[in-house]
N, C-alpha and C positions, 0 to 999 in steps of 0.2 A: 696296666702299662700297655699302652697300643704301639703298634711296629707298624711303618707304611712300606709297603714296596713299591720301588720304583719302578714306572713301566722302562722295559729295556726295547729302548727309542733306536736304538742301534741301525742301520743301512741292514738287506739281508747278505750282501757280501763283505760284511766287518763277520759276518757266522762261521765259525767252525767250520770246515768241509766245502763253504758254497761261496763261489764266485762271482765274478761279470755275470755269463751266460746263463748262469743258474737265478740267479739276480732279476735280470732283463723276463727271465719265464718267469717268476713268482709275480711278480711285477704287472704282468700281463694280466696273471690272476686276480690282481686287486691285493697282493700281500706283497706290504712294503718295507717290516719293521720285524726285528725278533720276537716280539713281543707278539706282532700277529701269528708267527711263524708257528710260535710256543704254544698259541693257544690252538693251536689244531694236530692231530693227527699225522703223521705223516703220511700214508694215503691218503686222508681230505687232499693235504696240500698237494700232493703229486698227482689228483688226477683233476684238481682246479687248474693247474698249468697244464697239462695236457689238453683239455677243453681251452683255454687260452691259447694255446700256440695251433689249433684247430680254424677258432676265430679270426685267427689272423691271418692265415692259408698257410702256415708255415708246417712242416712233417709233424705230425704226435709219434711218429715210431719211435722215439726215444722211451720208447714202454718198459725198461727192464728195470733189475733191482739194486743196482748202482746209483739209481739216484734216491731211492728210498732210502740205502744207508745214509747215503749224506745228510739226507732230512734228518733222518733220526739220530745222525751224530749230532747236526745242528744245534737240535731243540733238547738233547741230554748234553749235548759241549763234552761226545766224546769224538775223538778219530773215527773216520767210517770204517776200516777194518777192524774196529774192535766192537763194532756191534753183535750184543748176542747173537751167537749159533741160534738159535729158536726165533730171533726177529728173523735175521737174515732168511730162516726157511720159509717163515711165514711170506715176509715181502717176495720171494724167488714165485711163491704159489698165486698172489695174489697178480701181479705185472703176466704170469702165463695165463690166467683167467683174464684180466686186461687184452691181451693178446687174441687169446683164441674169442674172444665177444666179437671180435672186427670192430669195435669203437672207433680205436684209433690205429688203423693200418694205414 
């Protein structure tokens, strides 16, 4: 018996947690669907829109871990405060290492 999945074609602000402006940055990224969303990391995706919002002379300082949760609730379809304690620490370490590089100041 074969089972097909459907790719989830969805806009990225129909996603759990992520809006307009969250949208507008992935977008920038070249990530335009859940489905693309889903298939990465949430760091890939959050420092693809960082380097996009760079390219376009627009601030990257939006470097912290707030939007990582969002990612990560996104692409698991939970609420971003109920992202595990041990992601959220992990993303809190990974955005102050973003930070202190000077990539995106």
């Amino acid at each position: 018996m074969t089972t097909s999945r459907q790719a989830d074609d969805r806009p990225i602000d129909e996603m759990r947690n992520l809006g307009p402006a969250c949208a507008r940055d992935l977008n920038a990224a070249g990530i335009f669907t859940a489905a693309e969303l889903k298939a990465l990391e949430p760091e890939t995706a959050f420092v693809k829109m960082l380097y996009a919002r760079k390219k376009q002379g627009r601030s990257a300082k939006a470097c912290n871990a707030g939007y990582l949760y969002a990612l990560y609730g996104a692409i698991h379809d939970v609420d971003w405060r109920d992202v595990p304690e041990e992601e959220k620490a992990r993303f809190k370490a990974f955005t102050a290492e973003l930070r202190e590089s000077g990539q995106f100041s």
